[in-house]
N, C-alpha and C positions, 0 to 999 in steps of 0.2 A: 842608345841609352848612355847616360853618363857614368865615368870610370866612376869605379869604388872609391880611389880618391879623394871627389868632389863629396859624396855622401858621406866618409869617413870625417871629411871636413866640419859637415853640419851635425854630422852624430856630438860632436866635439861642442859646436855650438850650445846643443840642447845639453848635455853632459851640465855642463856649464851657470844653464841655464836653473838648473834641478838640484845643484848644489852637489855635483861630484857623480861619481859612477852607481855609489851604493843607491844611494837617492833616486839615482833615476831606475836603476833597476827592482830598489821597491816597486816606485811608481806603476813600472812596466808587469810587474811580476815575471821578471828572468833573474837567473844569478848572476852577481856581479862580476867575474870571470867571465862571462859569453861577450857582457861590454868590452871589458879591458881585451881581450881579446880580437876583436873587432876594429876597435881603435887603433890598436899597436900592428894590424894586419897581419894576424896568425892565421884570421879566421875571416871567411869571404861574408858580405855587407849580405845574409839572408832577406829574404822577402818577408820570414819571422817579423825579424824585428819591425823592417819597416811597417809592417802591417800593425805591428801591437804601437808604435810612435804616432800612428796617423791614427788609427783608433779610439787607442785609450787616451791621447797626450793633445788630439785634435791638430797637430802638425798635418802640412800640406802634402801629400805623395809628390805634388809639383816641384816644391820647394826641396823637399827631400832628397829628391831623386834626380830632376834637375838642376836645383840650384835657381829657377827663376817664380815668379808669383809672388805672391802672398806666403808668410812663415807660416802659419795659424789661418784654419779657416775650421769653417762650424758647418758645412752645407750636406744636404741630402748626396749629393754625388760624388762623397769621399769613397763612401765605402762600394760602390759601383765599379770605381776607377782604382780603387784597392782593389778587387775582384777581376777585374781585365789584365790589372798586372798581372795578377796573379796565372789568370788562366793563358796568357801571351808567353810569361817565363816554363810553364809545365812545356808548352808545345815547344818552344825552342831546348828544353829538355830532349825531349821526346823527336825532335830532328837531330840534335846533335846524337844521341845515343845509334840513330838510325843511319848516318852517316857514318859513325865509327862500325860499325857492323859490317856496312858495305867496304869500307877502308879492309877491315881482317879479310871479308870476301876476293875481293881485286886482289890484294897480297899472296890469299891463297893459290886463285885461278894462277896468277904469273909463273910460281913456282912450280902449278902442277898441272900444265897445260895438258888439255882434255884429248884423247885420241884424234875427234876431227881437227880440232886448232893443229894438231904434229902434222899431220896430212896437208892440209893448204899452206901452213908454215915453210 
């Protein structure tokens, strides 16, 4: 996927586009502090927003999120492929957290090797 970066890039574009932050976060119905925040990188590029920009504003998830296609699209298969992101970013949620788990796990065994591990060690 591409860096926040590039997305913060085109946030900027449509910002722009809506006639400033407030604007577009009427548009969007978020407060205008979650944008500015966003923008200025305090706060990581949510699937939120993307999702209420390609929604409600008809922006591309392509364009958005990649940087390439069409800016603007109107078709039945926005909201599908809004929905795939969606459901693709929870599971790499849901593997990171389960990695970190196993990470505290491995940590623990090292320092408190189990009776048989002392024995063949």
């Amino acid at each position: 996927m591409a860096t926040d970066e590039g997305i913060v890039k085109r946030l900027k574009i449509i910002v722009k586009e809506h006639g400033g932050q407030l604007a577009l976060a009427g548009a969007i119905g978020v407060d205008q502090g979650f944008i500015s925040k966003v923008i200025n990188k305090k706060q990581e590029v949510s699937y939120y927003l993307i999702r209420k920009l390609c929604f409600q504003l008809k922006y591309s998830p392509e364009w958005l999120i990649l940087g390439s296609g069409e800016k603007k699209i109107n078709k039945p298969e926005t909201a599908k492929l809004i929905t795939e992101i969606q459901m693709m970013r929870t599971e790499l949620d849901i593997l990171h957290a389960r990695m970190r788990a196993f990470e505290i796990e491995l940590a623990e065994v090292k320092q408190h090797p189990t009776s048989e591990q002392k024995k063949t060690g």
